[in-house]
C-alpha positions in Angstrom: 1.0 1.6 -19.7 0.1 -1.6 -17.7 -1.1 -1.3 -14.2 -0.4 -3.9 -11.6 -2.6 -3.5 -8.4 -1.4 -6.0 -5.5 -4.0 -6.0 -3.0 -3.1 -7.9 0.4 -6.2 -9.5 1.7 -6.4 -11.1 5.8 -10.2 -11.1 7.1 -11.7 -9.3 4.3 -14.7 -11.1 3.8 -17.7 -8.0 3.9 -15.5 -5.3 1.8 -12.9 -7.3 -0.6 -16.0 -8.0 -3.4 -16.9 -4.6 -3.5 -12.9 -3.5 -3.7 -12.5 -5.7 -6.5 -15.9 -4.4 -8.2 -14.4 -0.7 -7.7 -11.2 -1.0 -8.7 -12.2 -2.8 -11.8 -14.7 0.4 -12.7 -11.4 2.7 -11.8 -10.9 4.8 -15.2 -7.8 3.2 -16.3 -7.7 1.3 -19.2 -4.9 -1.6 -18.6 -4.8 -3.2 -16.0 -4.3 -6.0 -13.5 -5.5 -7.1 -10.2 -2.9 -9.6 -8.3 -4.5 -10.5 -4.8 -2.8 -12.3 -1.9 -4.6 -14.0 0.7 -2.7 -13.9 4.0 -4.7 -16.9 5.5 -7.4 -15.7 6.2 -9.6 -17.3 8.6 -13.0 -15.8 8.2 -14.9 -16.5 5.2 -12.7 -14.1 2.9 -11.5 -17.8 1.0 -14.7 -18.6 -0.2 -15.4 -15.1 -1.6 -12.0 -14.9 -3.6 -13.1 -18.3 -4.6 -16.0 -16.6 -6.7 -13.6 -14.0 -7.6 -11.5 -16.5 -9.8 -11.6 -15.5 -13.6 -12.6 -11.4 -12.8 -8.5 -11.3 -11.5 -5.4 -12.0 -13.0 -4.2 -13.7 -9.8 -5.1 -14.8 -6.3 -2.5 -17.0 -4.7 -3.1 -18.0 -0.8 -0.4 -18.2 1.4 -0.6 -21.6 4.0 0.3 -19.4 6.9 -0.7 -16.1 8.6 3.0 -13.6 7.8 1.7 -10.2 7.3 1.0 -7.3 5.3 4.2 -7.2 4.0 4.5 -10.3 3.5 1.3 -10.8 1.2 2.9 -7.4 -0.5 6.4 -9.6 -1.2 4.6 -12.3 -2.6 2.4 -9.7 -4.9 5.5 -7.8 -6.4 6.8 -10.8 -7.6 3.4 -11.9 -9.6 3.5 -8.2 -11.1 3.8 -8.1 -14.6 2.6 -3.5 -15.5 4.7 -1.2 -16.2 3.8 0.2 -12.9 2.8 -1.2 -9.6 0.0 0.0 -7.1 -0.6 -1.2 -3.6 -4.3 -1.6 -3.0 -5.5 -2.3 0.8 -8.8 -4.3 0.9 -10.8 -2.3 3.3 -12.2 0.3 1.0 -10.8 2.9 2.9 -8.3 3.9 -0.2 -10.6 5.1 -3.8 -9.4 3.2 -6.8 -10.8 5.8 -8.5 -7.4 7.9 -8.0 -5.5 5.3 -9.7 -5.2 8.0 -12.8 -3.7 11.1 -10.7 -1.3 8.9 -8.7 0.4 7.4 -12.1 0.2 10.4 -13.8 3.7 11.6 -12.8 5.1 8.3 -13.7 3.6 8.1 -16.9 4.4 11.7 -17.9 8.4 10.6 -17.3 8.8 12.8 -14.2 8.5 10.2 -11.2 9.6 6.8 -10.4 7.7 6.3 -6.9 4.2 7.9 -6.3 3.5 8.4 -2.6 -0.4 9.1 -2.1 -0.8 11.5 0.8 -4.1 11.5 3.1 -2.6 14.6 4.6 -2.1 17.3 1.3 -4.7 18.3 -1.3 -8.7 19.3 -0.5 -9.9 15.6 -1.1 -12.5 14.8 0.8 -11.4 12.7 4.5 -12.9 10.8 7.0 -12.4 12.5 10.6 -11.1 9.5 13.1 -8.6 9.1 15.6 -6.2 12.0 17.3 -3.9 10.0 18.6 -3.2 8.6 15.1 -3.2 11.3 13.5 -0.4 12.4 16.1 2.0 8.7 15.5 1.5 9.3 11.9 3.2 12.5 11.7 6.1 11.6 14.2 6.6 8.6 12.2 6.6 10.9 9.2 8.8 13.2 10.8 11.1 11.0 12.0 11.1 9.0 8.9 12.2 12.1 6.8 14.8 13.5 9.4 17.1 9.9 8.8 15.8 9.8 4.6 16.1 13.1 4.2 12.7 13.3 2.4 9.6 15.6 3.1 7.5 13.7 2.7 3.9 14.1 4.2 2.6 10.6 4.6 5.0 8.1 4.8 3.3 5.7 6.4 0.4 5.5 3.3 -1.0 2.4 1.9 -1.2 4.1 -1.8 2.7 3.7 -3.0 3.2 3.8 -6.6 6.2 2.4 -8.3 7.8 1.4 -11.6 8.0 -2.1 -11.7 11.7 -2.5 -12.2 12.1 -0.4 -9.0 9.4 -2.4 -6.9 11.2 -5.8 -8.4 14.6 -5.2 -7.7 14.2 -4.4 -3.7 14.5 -7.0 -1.3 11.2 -6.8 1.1 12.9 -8.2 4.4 9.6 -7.1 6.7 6.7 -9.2 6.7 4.2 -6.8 9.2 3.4 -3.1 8.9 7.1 -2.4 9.1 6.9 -2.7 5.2 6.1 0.9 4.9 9.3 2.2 6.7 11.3 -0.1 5.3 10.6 0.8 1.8 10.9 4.8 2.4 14.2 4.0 3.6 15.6 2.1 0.8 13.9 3.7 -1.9 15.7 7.3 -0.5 18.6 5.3 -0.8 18.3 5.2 -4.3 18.9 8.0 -6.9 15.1 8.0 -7.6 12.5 10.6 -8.3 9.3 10.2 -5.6 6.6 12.7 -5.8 3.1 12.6 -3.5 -0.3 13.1 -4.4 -3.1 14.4 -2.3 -5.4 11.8 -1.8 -9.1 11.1 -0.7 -9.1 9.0 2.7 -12.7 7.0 3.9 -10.9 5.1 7.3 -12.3 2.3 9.2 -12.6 2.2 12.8 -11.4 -0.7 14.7 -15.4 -2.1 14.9 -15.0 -1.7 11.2 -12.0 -3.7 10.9 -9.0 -1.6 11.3 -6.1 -4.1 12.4 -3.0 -1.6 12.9 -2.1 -0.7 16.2 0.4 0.7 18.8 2.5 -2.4 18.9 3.3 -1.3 15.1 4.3 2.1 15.5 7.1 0.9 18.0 8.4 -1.7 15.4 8.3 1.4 12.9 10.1 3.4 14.7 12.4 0.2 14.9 12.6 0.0 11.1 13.6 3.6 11.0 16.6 3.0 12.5 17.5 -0.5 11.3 16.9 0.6 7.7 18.4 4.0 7.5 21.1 3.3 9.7 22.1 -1.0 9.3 21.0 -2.0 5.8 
């Protein structure tokens, strides 16, 4: 079974090398790594440059959209039996790639949700307040989906390809993650979770999500569940 990893890349110069050096050490056997620059404007170009030949593909987008954005334009380069989303920051251990395709693999699951918040993994301890708007988001997410979910708002999402392919990405930010609960619970689809390891950045280190996001989540919530 074919893995496609899409890894959306903005200002990921110190930590996308060593992401692409771990995921391709990650114990699974077939895969590929599809990479999409979301103009970057630090020196992140140059190092995907030297990149070229150890992926299957980097394309650059001209102009700045967004995670979900880069994610759109990485589905659509997927060619695996199963897509992974991969975030650049090493904050997510490719090393898990095996337990969160498992239940696809053994027939049970069409969407893998890796959970930071289930499981005795090992996690970084970071921000309260976070920790707080993750779980209403969460909560709020599975009172419209009717999901219980744990982590909804996850980076590691694990689909079939046919699934991933054949829904329409309309979000271009961090509004992707809502969005794509909601539709997929529209669906008559089997999604398990998997407890995950989490090593988080702090915003010195690079973290770019922040307050303005949760509001357009909770935005997405609505729109999605209730308008599309």
């Amino acid at each position: 079974m074919k893995l496609s990893i899409v890894i959306p890349c903005y200002n990921e110069e110190s930590t996308i090398a060593a992401l692409v050096s771990a995921v391709e050490k990650a114990p699974y056997p077939d895969k590929e790594i599809i990479i999409v620059d979301d103009c970057s404007n630090d020196g992140t170009h140059a190092v995907l440059e030297s990149l070229q030949g150890r992926v299957a593909q980097i394309v650059f987008h001209k102009v700045n959209q967004g995670k979900g954005a880069a994610l759109r334009t990485g589905f659509q380069h997927a060619t695996g039996d199963v897509v992974i989303i991969q975030d650049a920051d090493l904050e997510y251990d490719p090393g898990e790639y095996e337990c969160l395709v498992a239940p696809i693999r053994d027939g049970k699951a069409d969407v893998v949700y890796g959970s930071r918040f289930m499981g005795a993994a090992p996690h970084r301890v970071l921000y309260f307040w976070h920790r707080v708007g993750n779980g209403v988001l969460t909560l709020m997410s599975n009172m419209f989906t009717n999901l219980n979910l744990t982590d909804m708002e996850t980076c590691y999402k694990v689909f079939r390809r046919e699934v991933i392919q054949s829904i329409p990405i309309e979000e271009n930010r961090f509004g992707f993650e809502p969005e794509i609960t909601a539709k997929l619970a529209k669906r008559d689809l089997r999604i398990y979770e998997v407890g995950i390891s989490y090593y988080g950045r702090t915003y010195a280190e690079g973290k770019k999500i922040g307050w303005k996001d949760g509001f357009r989540a909770v935005y997405c919530i609505v729109k999605y569940n209730l308008f599309r």
